[in-house]
MIBA-862649 format. One record per residue: z, x, y of N, C-alpha, C, O, CB in turn; residue in one letter. Coordinates in steps of 0.05 Angstrom, whole numbers, padded with zeros to 5 digits, always signed. Atoms other than C-alpha are relative to their C-alpha. Glycine has a CB too. Example, Ala and Ser with C-alpha at 12.3 -4.5 7.8 and 13.67 -1.06 7.14 Angstrom:
% MIBA-862649
+00000+00018-00024+00156+00246-00090+00000+00018+00024+00013+00039+00024+00025-00020+00001a-00001-00016-00024+00143+00273-00021+00014-00015+00022+00018-00005+00044-00029+00009+00009s
***
This chain:
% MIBA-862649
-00022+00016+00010+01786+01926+01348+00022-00003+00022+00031-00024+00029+00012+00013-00025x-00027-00002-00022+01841+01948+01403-00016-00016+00024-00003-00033+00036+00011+00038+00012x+00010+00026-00025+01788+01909+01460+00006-00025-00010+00022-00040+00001-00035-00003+00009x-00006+00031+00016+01788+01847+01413+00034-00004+00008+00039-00018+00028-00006+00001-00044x-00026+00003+00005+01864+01848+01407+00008-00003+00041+00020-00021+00053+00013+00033-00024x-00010+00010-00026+01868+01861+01485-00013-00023+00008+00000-00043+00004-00003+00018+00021x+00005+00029+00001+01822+01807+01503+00010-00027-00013+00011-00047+00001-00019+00001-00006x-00011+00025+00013+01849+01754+01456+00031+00000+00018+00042-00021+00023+00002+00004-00040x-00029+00019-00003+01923+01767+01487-00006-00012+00026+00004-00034+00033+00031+00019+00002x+00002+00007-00032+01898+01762+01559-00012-00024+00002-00006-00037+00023-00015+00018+00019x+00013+00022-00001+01856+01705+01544+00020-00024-00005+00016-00047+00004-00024+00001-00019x-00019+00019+00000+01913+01668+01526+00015+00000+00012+00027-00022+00016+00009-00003-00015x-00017-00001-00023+01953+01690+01574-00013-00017+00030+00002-00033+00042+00005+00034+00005x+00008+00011-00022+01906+01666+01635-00019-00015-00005-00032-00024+00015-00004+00014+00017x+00024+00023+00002+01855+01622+01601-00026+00005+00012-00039+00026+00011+00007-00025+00012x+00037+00001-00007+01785+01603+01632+00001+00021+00018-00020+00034+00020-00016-00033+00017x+00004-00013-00023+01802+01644+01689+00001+00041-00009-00004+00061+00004+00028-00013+00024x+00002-00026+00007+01809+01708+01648-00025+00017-00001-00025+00039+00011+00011+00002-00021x+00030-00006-00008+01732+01723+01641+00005+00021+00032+00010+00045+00036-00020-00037+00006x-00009-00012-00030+01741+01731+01721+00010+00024+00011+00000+00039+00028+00016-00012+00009x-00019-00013-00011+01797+01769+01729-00010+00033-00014-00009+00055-00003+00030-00014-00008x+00010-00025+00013+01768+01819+01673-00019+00010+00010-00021+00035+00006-00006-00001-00024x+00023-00023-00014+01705+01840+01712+00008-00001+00023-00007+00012+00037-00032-00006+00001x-00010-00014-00017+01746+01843+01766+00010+00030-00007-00002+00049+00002+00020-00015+00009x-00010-00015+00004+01790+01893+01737-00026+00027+00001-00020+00049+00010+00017-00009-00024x+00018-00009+00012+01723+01925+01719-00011+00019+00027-00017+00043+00026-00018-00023-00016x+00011-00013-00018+01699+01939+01787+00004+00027+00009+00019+00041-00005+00004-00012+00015x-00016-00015-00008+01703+01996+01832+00020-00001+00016+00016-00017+00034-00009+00011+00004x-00016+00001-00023+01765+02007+01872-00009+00001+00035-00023+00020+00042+00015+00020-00006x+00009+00001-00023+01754+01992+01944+00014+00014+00019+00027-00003+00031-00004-00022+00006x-00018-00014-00023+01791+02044+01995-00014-00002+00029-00036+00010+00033+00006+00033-00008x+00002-00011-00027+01787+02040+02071+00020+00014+00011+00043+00018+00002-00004-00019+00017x-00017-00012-00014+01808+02079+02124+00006-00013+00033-00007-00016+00054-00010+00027-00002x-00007+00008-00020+01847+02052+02170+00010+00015+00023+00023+00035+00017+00013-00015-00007x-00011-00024-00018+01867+02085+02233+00026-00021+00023+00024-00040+00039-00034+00018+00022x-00024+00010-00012+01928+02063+02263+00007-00009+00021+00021-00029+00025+00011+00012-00001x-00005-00009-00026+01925+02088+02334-00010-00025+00012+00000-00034+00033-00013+00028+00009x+00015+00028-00006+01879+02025+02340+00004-00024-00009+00007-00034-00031-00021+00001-00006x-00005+00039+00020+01886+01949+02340-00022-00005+00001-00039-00010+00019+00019-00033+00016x+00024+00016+00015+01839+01929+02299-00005-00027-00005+00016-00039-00009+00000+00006-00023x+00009+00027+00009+01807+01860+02284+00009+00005-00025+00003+00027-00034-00030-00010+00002x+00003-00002+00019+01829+01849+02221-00015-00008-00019-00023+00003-00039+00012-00002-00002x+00018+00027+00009+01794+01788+02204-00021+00021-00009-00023+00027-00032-00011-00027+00027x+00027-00011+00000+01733+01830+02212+00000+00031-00024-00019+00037-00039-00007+00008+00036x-00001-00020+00024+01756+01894+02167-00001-00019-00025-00008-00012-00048+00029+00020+00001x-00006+00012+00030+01768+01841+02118-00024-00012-00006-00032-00011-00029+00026-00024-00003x+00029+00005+00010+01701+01814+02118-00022+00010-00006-00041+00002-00019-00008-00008+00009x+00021-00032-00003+01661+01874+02127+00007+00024-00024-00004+00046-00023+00010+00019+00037x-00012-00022+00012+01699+01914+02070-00023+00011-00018-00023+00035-00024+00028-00007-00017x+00023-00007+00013+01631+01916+02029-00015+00022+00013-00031+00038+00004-00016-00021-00003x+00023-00025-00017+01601+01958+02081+00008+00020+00010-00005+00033+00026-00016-00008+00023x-00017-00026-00002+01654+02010+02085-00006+00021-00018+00000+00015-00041+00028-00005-00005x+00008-00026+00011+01631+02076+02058+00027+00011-00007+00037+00024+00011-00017+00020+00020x-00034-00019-00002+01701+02105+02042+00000+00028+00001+00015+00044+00012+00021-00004-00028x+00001-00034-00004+01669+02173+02027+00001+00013+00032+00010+00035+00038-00033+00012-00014x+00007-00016-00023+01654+02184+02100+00030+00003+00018+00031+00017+00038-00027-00016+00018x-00023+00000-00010+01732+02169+02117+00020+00008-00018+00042-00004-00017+00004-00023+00010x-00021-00011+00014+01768+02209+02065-00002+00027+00014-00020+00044+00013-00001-00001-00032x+00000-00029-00028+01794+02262+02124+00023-00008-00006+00031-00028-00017-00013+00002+00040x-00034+00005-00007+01868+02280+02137-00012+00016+00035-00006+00038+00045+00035+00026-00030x+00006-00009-00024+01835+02287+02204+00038-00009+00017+00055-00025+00010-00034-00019+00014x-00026+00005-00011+01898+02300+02261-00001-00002+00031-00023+00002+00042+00019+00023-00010x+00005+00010-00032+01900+02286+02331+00022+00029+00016+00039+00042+00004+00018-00044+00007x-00011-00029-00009+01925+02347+02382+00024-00003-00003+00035+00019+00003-00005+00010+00029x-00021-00008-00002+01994+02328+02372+00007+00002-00038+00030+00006-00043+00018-00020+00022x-00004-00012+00030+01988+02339+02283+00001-00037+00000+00024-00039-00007+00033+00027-00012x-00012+00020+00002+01993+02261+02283-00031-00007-00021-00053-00002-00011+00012-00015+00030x+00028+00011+00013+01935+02235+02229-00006-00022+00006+00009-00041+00007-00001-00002-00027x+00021+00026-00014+01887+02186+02253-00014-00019-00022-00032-00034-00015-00030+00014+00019x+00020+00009+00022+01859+02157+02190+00028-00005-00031+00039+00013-00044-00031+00033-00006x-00013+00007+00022+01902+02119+02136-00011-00016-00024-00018-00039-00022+00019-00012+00008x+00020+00009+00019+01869+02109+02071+00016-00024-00021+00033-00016-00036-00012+00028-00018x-00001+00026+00015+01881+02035+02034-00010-00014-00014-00034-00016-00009+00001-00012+00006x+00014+00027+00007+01864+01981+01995+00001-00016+00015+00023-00022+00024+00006-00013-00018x+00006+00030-00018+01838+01924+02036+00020-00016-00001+00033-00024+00018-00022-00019-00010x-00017+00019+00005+01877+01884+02001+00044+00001+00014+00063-00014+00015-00006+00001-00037x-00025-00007-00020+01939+01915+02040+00004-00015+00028+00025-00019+00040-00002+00029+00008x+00007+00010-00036+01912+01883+02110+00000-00033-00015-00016-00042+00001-00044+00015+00023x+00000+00016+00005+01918+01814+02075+00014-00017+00011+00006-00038+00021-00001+00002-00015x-00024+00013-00003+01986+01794+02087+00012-00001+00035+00025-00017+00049+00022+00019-00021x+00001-00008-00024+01984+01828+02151-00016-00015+00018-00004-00024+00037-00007+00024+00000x+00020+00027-00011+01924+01780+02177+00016-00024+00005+00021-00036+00026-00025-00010-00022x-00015+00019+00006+01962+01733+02151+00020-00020+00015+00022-00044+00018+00009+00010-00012x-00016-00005-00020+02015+01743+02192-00005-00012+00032+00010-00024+00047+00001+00026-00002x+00000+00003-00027+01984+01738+02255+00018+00008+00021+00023-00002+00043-00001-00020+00004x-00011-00009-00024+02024+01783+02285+00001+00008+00037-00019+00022+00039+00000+00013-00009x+00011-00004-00026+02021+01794+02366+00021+00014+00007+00041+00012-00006-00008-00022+00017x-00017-00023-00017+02058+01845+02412+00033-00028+00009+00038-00050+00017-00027+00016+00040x-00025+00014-00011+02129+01826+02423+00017-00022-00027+00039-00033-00026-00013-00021+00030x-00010+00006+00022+02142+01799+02360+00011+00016-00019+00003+00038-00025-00013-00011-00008x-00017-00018+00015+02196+01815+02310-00002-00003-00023+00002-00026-00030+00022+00000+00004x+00007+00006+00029+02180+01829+02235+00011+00015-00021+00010+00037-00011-00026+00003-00003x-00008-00002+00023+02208+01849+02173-00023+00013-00029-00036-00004-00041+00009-00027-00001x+00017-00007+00024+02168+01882+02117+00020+00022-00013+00028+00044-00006-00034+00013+00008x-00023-00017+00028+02217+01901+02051-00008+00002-00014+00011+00000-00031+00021-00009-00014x+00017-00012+00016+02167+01922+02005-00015+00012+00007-00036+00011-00005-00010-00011-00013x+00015-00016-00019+02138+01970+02057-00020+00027-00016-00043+00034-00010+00024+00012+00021x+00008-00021+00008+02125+02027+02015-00026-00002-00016-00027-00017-00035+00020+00012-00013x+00003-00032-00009+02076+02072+02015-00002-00004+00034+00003+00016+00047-00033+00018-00016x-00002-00005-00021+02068+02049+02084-00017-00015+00012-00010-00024+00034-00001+00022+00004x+00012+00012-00011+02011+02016+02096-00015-00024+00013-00038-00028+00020-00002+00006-00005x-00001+00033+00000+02020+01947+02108+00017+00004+00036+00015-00009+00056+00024-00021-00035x-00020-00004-00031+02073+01980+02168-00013+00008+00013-00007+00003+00036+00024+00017+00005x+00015-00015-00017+02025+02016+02195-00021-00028+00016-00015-00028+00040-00018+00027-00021x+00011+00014+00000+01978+01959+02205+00016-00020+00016+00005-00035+00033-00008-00001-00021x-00016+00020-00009+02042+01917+02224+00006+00017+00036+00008+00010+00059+00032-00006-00025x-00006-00014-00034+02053+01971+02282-00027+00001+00018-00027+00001+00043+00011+00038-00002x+00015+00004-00020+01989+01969+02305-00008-00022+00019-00018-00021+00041-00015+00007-00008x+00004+00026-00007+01984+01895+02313+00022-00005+00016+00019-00026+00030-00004-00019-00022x-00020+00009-00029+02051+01896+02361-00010+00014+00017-00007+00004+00039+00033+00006+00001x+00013-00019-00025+02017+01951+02403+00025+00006+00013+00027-00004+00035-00023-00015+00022x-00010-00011-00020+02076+01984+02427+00020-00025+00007+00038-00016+00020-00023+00010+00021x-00013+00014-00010+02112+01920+02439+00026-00022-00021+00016-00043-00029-00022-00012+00015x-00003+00018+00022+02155+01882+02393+00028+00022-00016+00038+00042-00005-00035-00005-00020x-00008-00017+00007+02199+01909+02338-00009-00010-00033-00012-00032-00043+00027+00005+00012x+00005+00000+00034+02182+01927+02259+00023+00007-00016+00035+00027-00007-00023+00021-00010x-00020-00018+00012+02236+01940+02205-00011+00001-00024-00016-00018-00039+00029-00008+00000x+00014-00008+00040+02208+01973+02138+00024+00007-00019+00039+00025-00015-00023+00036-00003x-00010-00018+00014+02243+01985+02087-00008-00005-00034-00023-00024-00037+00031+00000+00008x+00002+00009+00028+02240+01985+02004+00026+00004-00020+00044+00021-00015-00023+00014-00011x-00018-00005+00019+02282+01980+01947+00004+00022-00023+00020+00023-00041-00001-00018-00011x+00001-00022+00022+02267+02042+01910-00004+00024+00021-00020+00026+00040-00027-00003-00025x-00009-00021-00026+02292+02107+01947-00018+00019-00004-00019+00036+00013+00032+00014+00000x+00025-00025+00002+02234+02151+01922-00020-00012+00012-00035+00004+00024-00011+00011-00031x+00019+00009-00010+02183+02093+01945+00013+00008+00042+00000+00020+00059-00005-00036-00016x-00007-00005-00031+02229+02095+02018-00008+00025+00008-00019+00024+00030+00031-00002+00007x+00004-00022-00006+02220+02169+02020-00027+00012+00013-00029+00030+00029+00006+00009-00020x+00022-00002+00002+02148+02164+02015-00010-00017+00032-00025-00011+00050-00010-00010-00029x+00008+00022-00031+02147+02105+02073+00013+00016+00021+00000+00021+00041+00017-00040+00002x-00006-00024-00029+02188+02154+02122-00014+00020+00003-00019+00032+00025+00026+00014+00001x+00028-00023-00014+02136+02204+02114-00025-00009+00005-00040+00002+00020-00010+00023-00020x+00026+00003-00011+02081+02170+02118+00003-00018+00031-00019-00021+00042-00018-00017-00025x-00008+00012-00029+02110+02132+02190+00005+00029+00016+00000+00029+00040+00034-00024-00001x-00009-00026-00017+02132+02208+02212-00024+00005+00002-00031+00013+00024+00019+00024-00009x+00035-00020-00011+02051+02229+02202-00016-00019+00018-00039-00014+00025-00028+00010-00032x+00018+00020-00015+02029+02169+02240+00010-00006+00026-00002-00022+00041-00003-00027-00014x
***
């Protein structure tokens, strides 16, 4: 009874396209690990995400100075970031930064060159984005 009742509101809420969206929801979650230290293709993580094992990259592996090498995401984080087309020397903005991983991604794609400003509107999500930029 309570599926009926959810289905019927969502179906009216998004119509033909609800079907869709519901065996989306259905799937499994997709996590990669992204590693920071590296500019990555993105294009190519984003096409390739089917053939990411995630088990073999859930590490808090750390590099000799404690710095972690491996940041675990949804794909769908590197989206906006592609998107972007960021390149070294460019200056960017990301205000819904938190947990972090969209900055991380945004810092790797300036390489060192450029400048990023993160921040968010909720001071417990900010808290979370300054630690996770201090372990990276």
């Amino acid at each position: 009874m309570a599926s009926e009742i959810f289905n019927e509101y969502f179906s009216n809420e998004y119509g033909v396209e609800w079907p869709k969206l519901f065996e989306s929801l259905q799937e499994e979650e997709k996590q990669i690990a992204f590693q920071p230290s590296q500019t990555p293709n993105l294009e190519d993580i984003l096409v390739n995400i089917k053939k990411w094992d995630s088990s073999l990259y859930l590490s808090e592996e750390r590099s000799a100075n404690n710095i972690l090498l491996n940041y675990i995401l949804d794909p769908a984080s590197l989206v906006p970031v592609s998107a972007l087309n960021v390149k070294p020397g460019d200056e960017v903005c990301d205000l819904c930064a938190a947990p972090g991983g969209k900055s991380l991604a945004l810092l790797s794609q300036l390489n060192g060159q450029g400048r990023l400003v993160s921040n968010d509107s909720s001071k417990d999500r900010y808290i979370r984005l300054k630690k996770v930029l201090n372990q990276y």
